[in-house]
C-alpha positions as CSV (number, residue, x, y, z in Angstrom):
1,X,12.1,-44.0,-14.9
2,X,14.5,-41.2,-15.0
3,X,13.8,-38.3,-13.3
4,X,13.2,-35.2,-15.0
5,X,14.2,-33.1,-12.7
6,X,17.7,-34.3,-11.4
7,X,20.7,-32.4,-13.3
8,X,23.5,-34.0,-15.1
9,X,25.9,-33.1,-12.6
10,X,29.0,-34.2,-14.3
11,X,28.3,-32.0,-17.2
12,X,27.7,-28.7,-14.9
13,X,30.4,-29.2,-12.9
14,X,32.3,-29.5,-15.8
15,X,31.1,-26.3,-17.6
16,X,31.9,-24.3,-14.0
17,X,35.3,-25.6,-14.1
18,X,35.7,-24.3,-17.9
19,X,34.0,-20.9,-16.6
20,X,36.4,-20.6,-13.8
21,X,39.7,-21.4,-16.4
22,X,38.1,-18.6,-18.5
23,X,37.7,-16.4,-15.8
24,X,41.5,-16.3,-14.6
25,X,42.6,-16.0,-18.4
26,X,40.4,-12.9,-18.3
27,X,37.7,-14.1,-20.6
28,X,34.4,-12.7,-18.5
29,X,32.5,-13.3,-22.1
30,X,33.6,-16.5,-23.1
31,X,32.8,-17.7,-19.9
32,X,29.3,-16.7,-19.7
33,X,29.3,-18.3,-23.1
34,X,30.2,-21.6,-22.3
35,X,28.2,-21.5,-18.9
36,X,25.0,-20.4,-21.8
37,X,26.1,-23.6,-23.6
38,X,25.8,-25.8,-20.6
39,X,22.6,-23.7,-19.4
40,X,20.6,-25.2,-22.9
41,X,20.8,-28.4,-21.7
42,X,20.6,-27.7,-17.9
43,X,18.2,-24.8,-18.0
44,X,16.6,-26.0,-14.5
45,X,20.1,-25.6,-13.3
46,X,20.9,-23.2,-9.7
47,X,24.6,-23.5,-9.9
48,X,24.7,-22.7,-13.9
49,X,22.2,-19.6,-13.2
50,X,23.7,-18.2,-10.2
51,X,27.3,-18.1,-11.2
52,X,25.7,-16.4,-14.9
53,X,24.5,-13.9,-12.3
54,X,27.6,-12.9,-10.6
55,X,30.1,-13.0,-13.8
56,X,27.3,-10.9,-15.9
57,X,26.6,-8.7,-12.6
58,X,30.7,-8.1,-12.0
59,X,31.2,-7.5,-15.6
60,X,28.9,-5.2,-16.6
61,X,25.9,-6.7,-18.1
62,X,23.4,-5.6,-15.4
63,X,20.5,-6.5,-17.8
64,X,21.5,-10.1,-18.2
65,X,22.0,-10.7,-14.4
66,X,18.8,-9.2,-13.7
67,X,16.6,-11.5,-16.0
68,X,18.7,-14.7,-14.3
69,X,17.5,-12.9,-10.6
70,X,14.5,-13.6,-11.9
71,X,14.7,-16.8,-13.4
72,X,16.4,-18.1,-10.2
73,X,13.7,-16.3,-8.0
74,X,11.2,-18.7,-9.7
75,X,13.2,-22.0,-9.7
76,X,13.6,-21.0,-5.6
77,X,9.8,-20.7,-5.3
78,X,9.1,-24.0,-6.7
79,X,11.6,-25.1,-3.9
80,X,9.9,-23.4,-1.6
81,X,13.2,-21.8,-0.5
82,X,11.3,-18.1,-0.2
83,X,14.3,-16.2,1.5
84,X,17.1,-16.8,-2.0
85,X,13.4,-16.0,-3.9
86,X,13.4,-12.8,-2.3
87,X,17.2,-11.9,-2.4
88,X,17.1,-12.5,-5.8
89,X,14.1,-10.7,-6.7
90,X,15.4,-7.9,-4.7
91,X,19.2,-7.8,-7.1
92,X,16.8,-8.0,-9.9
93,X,15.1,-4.5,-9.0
94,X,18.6,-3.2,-7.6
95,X,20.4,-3.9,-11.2
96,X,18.0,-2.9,-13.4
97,X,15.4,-0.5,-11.8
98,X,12.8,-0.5,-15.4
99,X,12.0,-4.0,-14.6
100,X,8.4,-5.2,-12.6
101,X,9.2,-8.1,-9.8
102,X,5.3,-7.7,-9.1
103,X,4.7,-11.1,-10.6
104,X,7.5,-12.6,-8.6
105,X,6.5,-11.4,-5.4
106,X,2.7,-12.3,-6.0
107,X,4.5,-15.9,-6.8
108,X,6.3,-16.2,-3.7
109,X,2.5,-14.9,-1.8
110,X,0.9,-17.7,-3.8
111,X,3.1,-20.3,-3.0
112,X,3.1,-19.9,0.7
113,X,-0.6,-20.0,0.7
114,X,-1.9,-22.7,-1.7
115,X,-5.3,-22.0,-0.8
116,X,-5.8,-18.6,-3.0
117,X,-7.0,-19.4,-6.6
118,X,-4.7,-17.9,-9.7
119,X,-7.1,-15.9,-11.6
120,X,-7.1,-16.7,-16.0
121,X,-4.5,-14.5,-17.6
122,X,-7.7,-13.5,-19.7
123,X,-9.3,-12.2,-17.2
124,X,-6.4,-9.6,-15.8
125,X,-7.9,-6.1,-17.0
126,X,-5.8,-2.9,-16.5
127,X,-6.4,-0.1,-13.7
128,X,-9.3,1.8,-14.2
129,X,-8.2,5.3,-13.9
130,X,-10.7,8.3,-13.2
131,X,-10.5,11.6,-13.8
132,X,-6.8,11.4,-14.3
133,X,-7.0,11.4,-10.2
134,X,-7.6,7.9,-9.4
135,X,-6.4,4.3,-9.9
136,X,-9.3,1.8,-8.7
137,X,-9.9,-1.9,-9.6
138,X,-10.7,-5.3,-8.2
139,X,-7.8,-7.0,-6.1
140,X,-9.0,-10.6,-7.8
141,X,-7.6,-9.6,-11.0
142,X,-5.2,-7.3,-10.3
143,X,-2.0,-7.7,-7.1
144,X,-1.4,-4.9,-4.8
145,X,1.8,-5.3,-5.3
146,X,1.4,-4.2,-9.3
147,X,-0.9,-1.7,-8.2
148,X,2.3,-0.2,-5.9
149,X,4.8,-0.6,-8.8
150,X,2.2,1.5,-10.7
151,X,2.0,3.8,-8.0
152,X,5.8,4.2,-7.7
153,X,6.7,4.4,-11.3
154,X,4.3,7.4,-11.6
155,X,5.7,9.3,-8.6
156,X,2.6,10.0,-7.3
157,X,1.5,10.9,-3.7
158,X,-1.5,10.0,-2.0
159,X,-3.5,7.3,-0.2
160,X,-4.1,3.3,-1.3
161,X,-7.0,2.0,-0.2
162,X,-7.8,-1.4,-0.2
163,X,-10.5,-2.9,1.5
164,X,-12.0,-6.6,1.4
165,X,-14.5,-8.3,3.8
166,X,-12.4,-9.2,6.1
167,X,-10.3,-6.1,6.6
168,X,-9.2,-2.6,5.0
169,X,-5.8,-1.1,5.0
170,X,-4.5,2.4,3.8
171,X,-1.0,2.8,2.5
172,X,0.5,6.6,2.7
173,X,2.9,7.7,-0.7
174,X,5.2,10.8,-1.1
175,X,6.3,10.6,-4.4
176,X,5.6,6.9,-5.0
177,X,7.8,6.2,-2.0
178,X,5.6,4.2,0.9
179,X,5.8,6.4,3.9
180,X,2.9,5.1,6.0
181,X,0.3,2.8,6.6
182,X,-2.5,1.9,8.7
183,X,-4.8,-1.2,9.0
184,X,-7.3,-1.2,11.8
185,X,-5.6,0.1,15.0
186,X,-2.1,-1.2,13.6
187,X,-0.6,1.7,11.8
188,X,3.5,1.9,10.1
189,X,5.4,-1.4,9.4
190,X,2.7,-3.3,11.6
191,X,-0.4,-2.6,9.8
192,X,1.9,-2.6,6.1
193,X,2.6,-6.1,6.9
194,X,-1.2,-6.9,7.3
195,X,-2.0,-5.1,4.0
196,X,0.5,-6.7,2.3
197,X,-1.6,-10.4,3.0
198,X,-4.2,-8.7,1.6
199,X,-5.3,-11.0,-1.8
200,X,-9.3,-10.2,-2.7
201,X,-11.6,-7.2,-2.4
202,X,-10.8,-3.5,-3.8
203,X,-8.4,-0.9,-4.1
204,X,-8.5,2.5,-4.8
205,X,-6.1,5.2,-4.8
206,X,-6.3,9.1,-4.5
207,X,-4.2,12.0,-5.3
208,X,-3.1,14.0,-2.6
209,X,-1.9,17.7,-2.9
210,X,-0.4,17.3,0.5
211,X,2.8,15.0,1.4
212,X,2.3,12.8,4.3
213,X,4.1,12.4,7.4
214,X,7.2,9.5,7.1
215,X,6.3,7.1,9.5
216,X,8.1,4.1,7.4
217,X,11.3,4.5,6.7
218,X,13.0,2.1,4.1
219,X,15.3,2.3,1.3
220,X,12.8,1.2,-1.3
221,X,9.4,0.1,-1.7
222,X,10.6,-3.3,-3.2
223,X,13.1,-4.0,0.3
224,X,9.9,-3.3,2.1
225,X,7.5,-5.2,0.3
226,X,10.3,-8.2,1.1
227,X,11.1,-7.8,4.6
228,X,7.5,-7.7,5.6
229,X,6.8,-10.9,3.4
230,X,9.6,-12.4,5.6
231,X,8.2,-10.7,8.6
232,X,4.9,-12.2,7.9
233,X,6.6,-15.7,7.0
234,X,8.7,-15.5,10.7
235,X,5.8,-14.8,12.8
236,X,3.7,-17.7,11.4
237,X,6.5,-20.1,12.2
């Protein structure tokens, strides 16, 4: 029986030598093209995708390399290779800031910890929102890690509450930017990488008129979010 995944390497190696012709004839777009070509019938491919990344990424088609970040991110999961996952996922936010890697990063959460249950898509309802003051909802359907993106994308300051019945955590924004947290008597990257397991119970967030003290410092909320993932992933080795 022939296996469904294994790639027809002859053929890929072949397209990447074609891209690599094209690429010293300066021909950036018919090399993507022909990589494309060979992509149809290898679309489980790394090599193909990752050299589509760096050709679209060094030739100005951000967009494009973004959305094969991503697809790479998820052929990486299922390989259970989590640190290229999260580099990728990571380029993806970097080149095209609009997009969402929320569902990626709850995927790579998921996948290290086969035990948690993927809720229906059916079931997914959107943040309840009160007042015009307060996001609030059930962690079940919806990821802390959307809830953050929606936090950041609407530049708002205040406290995230999440609390299940194992443990509660509170994450500090300034502008949708992650300054602080605290979970139990951890408090800063400590406690942020505890909240970040966090997969059941409730969140709620409130405005604050008041900016909070920066006791996390990091360049974005999406390199946090990843180097406590791989924080969490170290310490459990």
């Amino acid at each position: 029986m022939k296996d469904a995944n294994k790639e027809p390497v002859g053929e890929i190696e072949t397209a990447l030598l074609d891209a690599e012709l094209f690429i010293k004839y300066g021909s950036p777009d018919r090399a993507m093209k022909r990589l494309k070509t060979a992509l149809e019938r290898s679309p489980r491919s790394i090599s193909l995708r990752e050299r589509l990344r760096e050709i679209a990424a060094s030739h100005k088609h951000p967009e494009e390399a973004a959305r094969h970040c991503l697809a790479l991110a998820s052929l990486y999961i299922e390989r259970d290779n989590f640190d290229a996952a999260h580099d990728r996922l990571l380029e993806a936010k970097q080149l095209d800031n609009r997009i969402s890697i929320a569902s990626g990063l709850e995927a790579i959460r998921r996948a290290r910890h086969p035990e948690l249950k993927s809720e229906p898509a059916a079931k997914i309802q959107p943040h309840s929102v009160k007042a015009g003051t307060t996001l609030a909802g059930d962690l079940s359907f919806i990821g802390v890690f959307d809830v953050i993106q929606a936090i950041e994308n609407s530049r708002l300051t205040g406290i995230l509450m999440l609390t299940n019945n194992a443990q509660a955590g509170h994450v500090f924004f300034n502008d949708g930017q992650i300054v602080g947290a605290k979970s139990g008597k951890l408090t800063a990257g400590e406690a942020f990488r505890q909240i970040v397991e966090i997969t059941g119970g409730s969140f709620d967030f409130q405005n604050s008129a008041q900016s909070f003290p920066i006791t996390i410092e990091a360049p974005s909320n999406t390199h946090l979010i990843l180097d406590s993932l791989r924080q969490v992933d170290e310490e459990k080795v």
